[in-house]
C-alpha positions as CSV (number, residue, x, y, z in Angstrom):
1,X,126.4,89.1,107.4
2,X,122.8,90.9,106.8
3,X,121.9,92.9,109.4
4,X,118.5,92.9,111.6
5,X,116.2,95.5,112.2
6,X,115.5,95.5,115.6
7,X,111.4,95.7,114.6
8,X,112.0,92.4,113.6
9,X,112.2,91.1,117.3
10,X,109.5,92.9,118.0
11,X,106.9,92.4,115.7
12,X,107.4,89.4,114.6
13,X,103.9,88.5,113.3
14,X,103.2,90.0,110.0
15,X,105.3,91.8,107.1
16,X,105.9,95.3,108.4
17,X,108.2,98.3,105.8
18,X,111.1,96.7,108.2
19,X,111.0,93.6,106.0
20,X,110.9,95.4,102.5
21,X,114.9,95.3,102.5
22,X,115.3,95.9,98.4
23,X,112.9,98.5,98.3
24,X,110.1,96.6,96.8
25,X,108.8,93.2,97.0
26,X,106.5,91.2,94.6
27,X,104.1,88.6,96.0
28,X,100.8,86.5,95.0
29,X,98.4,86.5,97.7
30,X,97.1,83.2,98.8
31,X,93.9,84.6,101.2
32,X,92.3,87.5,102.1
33,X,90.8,86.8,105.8
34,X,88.9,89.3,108.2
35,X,90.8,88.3,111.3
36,X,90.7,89.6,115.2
37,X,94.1,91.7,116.1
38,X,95.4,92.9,119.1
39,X,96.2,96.8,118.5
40,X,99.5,97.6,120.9
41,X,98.7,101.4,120.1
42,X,94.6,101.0,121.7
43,X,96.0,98.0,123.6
44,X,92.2,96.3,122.3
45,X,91.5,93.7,119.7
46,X,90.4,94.6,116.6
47,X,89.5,93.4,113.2
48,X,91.6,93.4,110.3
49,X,91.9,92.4,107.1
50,X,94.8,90.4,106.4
51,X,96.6,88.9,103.2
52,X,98.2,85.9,102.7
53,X,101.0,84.7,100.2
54,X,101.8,81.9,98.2
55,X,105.2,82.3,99.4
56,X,105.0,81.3,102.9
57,X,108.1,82.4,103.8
58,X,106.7,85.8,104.0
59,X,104.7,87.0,106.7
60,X,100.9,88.0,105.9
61,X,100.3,91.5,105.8
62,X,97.9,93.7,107.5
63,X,96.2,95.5,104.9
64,X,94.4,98.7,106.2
65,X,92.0,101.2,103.9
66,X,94.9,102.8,101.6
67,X,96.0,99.1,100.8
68,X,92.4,97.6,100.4
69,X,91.6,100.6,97.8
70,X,94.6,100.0,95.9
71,X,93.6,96.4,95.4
72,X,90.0,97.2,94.4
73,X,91.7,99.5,91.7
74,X,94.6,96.9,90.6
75,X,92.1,94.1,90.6
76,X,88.9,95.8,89.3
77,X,86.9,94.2,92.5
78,X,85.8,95.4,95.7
79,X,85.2,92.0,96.7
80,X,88.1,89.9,98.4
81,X,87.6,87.1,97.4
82,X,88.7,87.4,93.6
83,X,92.1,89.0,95.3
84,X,93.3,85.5,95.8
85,X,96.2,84.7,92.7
86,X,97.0,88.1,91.9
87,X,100.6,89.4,91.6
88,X,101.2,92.8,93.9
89,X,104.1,95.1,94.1
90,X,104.8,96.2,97.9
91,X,106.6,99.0,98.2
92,X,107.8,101.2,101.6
93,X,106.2,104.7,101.8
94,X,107.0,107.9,104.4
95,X,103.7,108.7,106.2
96,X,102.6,111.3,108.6
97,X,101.4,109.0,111.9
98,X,101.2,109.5,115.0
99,X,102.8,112.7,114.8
100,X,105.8,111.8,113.0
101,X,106.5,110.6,109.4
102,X,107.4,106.5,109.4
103,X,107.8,104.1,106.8
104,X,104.7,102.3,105.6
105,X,103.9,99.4,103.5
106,X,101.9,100.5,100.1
107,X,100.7,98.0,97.7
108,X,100.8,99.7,94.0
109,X,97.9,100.3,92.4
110,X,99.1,99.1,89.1
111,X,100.4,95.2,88.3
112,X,104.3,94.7,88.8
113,X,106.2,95.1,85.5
114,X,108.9,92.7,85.8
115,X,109.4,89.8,88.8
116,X,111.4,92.0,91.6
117,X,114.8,89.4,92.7
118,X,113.8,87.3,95.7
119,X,114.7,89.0,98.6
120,X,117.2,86.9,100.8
121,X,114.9,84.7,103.5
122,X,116.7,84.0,107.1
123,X,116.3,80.8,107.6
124,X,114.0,80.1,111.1
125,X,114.9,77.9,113.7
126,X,112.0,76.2,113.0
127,X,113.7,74.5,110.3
128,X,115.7,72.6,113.0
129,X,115.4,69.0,113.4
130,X,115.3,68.8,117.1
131,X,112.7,71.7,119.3
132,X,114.3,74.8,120.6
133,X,116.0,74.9,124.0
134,X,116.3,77.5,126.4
135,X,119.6,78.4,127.4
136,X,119.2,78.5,130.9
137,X,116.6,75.7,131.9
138,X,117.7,73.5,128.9
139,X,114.1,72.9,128.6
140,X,112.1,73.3,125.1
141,X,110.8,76.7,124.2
142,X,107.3,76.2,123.9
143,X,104.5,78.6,121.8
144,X,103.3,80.9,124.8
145,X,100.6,83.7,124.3
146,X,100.5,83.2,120.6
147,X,104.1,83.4,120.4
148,X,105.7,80.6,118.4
149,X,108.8,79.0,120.1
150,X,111.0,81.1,116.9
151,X,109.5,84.0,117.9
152,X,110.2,83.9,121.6
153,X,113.5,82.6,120.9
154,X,114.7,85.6,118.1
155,X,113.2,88.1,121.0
156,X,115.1,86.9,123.9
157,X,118.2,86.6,122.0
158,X,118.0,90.2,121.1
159,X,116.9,91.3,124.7
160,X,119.0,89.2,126.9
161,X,121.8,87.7,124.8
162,X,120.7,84.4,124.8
163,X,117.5,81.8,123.7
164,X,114.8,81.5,126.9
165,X,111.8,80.0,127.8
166,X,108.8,82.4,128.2
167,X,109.7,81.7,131.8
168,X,113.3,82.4,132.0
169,X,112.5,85.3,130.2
170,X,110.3,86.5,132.8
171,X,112.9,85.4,135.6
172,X,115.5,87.7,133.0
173,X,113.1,90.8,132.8
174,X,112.2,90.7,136.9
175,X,116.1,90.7,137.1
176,X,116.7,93.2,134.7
177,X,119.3,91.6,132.9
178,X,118.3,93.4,129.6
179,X,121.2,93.2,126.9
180,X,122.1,96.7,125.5
């Protein structure tokens, strides 16, 4: 049974080094899009540049400075738009951030030499026929806050043992019935 990295219940939004299992993944971007983020660490929006993949199965990815720069030299452009269809080798790197050294997504500056396997998808619960339910109301787990019901559902699994509603969850957290 694979086993999940506990960022993964966290941040479940885009590809973080947590989802880079096989130490390297190769991808075609889709999209380049300047979109508005909420930074946890400034706790403000901001704008980032994201990527998307042909492969929706992956998350997009956040691409800051080092990552743009290695896509104007693998590509040959500055522009972002003539990103779209190109292959890219994401690798995990140790960085000094923060104040510590973490692992941190690095696209390679050079095109992928061979196709890297596939790297095992979960399957989401939004492949389900019927919606979600919550494990204590039995109602549907609905997209809250920009959460989609998958999301909220993986999260509360991992921090009180079961699927909940965004407002079971908040019934759970007031009672402090956090799962160790």
């Amino acid at each position: 049974m694979p086993e999940t990295h506990w960022k993964k219940l966290v941040d479940t939004n885009y590809l973080g080094s947590w989802d880079v299992t096989n130490g390297r993944l190769v991808l075609q971007i889709a999209k380049i899009k300047q979109e508005r983020i909420f930074n946890q660490n400034k706790n403000a929006e901001e704008s980032c540049t994201v990527a998307y993949f042909t492969d929706e199965r992956y998350k997009p990815m956040i691409l800051n400075k080092t990552n743009c720069k290695a896509m104007q030299k693998l590509t040959g452009s500055p522009y972002i738009e003539r990103w779209a269809g190109q292959r890219i080798e994401i690798k995990t790197e140790k960085v000094k951030a923060f104040g510590e050294l973490v692992d941190a997504l690095r696209i390679s500056k050079t095109a992928p030499k061979e196709e890297a396997k596939p790297q095992p998808v979960v399957e989401s619960p939004k492949q389900e026929a019927e919606p979600l339910k919550c494990e204590d109301c039995l109602g549907a787990i609905t997209e809250y806050g920009g959460y989609k019901p998958e999301q909220i559902a993986l999260s509360t699994k991992g921090k009180y043992g079961k699927s909940l509603c965004w407002e079971c969850a908040a019934k759970a957290k007031a009672a402090g019935s956090v799962t160790e």
